[in-house]
C-alpha positions as CSV (number, residue, x, y, z in Angstrom):
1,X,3.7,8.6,95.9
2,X,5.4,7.4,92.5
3,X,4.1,4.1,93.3
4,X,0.5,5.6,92.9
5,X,1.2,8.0,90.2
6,X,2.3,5.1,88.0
7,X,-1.1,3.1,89.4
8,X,-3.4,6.0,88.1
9,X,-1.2,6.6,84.5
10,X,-2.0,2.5,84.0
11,X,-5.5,2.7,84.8
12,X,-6.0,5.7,82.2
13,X,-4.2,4.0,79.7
14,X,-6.1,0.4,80.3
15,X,-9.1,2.7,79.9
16,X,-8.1,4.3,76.6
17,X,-7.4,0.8,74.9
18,X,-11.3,-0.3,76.0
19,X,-12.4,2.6,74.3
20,X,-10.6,1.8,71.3
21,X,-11.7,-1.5,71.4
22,X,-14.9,-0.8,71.7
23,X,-15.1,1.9,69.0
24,X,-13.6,-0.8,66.7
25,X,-15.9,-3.8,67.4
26,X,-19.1,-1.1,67.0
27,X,-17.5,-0.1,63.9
28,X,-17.3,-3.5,62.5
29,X,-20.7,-4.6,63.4
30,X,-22.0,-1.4,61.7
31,X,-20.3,-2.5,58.7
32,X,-21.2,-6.2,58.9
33,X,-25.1,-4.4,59.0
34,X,-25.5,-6.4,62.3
35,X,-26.8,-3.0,63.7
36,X,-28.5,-0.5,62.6
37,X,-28.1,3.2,62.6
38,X,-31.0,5.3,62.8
39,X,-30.4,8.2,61.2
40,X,-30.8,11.9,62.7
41,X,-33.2,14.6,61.4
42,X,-31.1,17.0,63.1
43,X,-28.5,16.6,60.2
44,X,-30.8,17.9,57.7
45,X,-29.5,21.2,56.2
46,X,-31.1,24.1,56.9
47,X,-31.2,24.7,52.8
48,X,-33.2,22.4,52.3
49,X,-35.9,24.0,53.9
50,X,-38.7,25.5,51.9
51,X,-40.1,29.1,53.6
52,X,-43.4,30.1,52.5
53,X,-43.3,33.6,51.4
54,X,-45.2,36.4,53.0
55,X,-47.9,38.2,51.3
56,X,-47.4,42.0,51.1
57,X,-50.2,44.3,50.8
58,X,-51.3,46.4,47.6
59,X,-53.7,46.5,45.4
60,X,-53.5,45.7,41.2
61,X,-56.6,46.2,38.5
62,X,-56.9,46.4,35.4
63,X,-59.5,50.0,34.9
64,X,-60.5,50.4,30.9
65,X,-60.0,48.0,27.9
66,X,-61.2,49.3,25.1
67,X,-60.9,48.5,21.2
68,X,-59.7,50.9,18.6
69,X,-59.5,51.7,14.9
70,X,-56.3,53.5,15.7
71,X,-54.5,54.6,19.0
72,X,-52.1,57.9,18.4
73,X,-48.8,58.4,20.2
74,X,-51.1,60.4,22.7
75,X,-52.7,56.9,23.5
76,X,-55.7,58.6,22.2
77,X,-58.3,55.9,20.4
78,X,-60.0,57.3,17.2
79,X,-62.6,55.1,16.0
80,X,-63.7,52.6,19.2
81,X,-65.5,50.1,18.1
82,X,-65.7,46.3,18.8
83,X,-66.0,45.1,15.1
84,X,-63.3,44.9,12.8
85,X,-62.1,43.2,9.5
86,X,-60.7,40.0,8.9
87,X,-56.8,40.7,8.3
88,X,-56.7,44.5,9.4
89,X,-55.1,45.5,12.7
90,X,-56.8,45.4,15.9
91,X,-55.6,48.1,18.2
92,X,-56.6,48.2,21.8
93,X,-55.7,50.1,24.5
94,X,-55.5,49.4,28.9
95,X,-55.1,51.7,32.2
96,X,-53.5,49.5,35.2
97,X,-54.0,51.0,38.4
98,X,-51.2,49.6,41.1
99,X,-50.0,49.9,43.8
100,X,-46.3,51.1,44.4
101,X,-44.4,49.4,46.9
102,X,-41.1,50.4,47.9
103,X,-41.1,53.6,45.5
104,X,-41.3,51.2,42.5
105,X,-44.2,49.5,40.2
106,X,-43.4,47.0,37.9
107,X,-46.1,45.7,35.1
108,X,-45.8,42.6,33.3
109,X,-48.4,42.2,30.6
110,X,-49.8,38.9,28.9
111,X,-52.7,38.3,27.0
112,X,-54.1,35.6,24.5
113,X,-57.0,35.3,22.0
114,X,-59.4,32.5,21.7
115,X,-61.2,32.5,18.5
116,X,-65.3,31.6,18.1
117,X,-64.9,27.5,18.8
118,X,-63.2,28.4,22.1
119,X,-59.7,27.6,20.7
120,X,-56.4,29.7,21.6
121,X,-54.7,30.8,18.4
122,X,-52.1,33.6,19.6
123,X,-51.0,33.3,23.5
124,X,-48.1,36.0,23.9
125,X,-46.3,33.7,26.8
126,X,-43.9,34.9,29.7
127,X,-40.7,34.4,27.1
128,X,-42.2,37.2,25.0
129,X,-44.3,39.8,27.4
130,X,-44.0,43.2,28.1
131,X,-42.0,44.4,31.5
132,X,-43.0,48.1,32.9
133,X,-40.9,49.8,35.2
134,X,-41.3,53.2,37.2
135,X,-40.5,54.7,40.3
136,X,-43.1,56.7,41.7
137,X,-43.0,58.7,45.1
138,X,-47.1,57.9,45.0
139,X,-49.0,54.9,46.5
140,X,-51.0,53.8,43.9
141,X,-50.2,54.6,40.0
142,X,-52.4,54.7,36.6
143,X,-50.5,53.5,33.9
144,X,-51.9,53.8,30.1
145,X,-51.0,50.6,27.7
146,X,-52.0,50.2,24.0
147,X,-50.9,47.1,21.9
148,X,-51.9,45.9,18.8
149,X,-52.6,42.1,16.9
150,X,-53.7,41.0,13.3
151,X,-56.3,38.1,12.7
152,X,-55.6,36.8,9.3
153,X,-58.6,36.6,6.3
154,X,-58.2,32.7,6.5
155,X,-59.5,32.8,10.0
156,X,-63.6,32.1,10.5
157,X,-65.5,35.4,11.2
158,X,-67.4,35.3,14.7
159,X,-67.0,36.5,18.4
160,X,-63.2,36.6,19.7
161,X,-62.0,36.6,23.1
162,X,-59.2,38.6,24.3
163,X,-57.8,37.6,27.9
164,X,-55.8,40.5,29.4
165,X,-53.3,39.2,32.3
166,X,-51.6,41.5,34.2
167,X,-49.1,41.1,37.1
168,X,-47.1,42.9,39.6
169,X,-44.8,40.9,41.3
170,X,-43.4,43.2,43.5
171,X,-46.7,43.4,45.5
172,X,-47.1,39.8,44.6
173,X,-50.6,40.1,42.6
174,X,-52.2,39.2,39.7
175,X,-55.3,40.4,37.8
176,X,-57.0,39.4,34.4
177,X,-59.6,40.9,32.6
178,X,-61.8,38.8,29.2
179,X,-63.2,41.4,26.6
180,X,-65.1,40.2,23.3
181,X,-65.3,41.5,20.0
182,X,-66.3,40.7,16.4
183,X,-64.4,39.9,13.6
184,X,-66.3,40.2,9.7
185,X,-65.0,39.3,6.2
186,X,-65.0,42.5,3.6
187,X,-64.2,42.1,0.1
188,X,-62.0,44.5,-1.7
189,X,-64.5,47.4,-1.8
190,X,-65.2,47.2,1.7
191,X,-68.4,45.6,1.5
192,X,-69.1,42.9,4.1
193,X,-69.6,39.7,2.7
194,X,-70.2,36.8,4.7
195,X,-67.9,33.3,4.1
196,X,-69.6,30.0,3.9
197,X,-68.0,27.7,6.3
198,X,-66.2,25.9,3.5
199,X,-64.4,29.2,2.9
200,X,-62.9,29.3,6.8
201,X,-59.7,27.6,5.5
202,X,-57.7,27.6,2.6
């Protein structure tokens, strides 16, 4: 009985040292690049992985943009008109209509002006627009916006462009909306006189 005991305890351990030697030699040749590892895609962290978001429901539009000679605290306009003066203030005024979703809306607004050639000479970027936040037990809101913007005498007169964005991000949707209007030179009596095209730029 001892005689096999001791039989089976040698064969284990004769076992064990060709395991070892055989881990060791693989080793070696792995590190001598005599054989190659292929390596596993199953080892590829799970954070690596880019998920596609899913796109919620709601709706987002931008309802009225109008111009204004002056917008009261009211957001009443006096004086709408799409013709203004060279270096005078140029008020306008926006209702958003969005969607709530979870009891919330959030607005961001952006918007930039192309002058007559086509050119963009005042973009009010992401680092500098306008966040809107309100919880609303409703599941769609109207929400009244008025801003303002100078366009300075040295600029030409002609037809400007001003690009409304407007985005939700909650509801994951954006809208924009392009109105025009007309800018005119008036001397100091407030008489329109026209510039010669020398007279664009100082």
């Amino acid at each position: 009985m001892k005689t096999k005991s001791g039989k089976f305890a040698i064969e284990i351990l004769i076992l064990m040292i060709v395991v070892v030697l055989t881990s060791s030699i693989i080793f070696l040749l792995i590190q001598a690049d005599v054989i190659a590892v292929k390596e596993s895609n199953s080892d590829v962290s799970l954070l690596n992985m880019e998920f596609i978001p899913i796109a919620r429901e709601g709706y987002l539009s931008i309802n009225e943009l109008i111009f204004c000679d002056y917008i009261d605290e009211n957001y009443g306009c006096i004086g709408k008109s799409d013709d203004f003066a060279l270096g005078n203030k140029v008020n306008f005024r926006f209702v958003v209509e969005s969607s709530a979703y979870n009891g919330e809306i959030k607005i961001i607004k952006n918007y930039r002006i192309k002058g007559p050639s086509g050119n963009v000479f005042l973009d009010v970027d992401e680092s500098n627009n306008f966040h809107f936040d309100l919880d609303s037990d409703k599941k769609t809101e109207f929400v009244t916006f008025k801003d303002y913007f100078f366009i300075g005498k040295d600029l030409p007169e002609g037809e400007y462009t001003l690009e409304l964005i407007v985005e939700n991000p909650l509801i994951m949707k954006k809208t924009t909306l392009s109105k025009k209007f007309q800018m005119y030179f008036f001397d100091d009596d407030g008489f329109l006189e026209p510039l010669e095209e020398d007279d664009y730029y100082d």
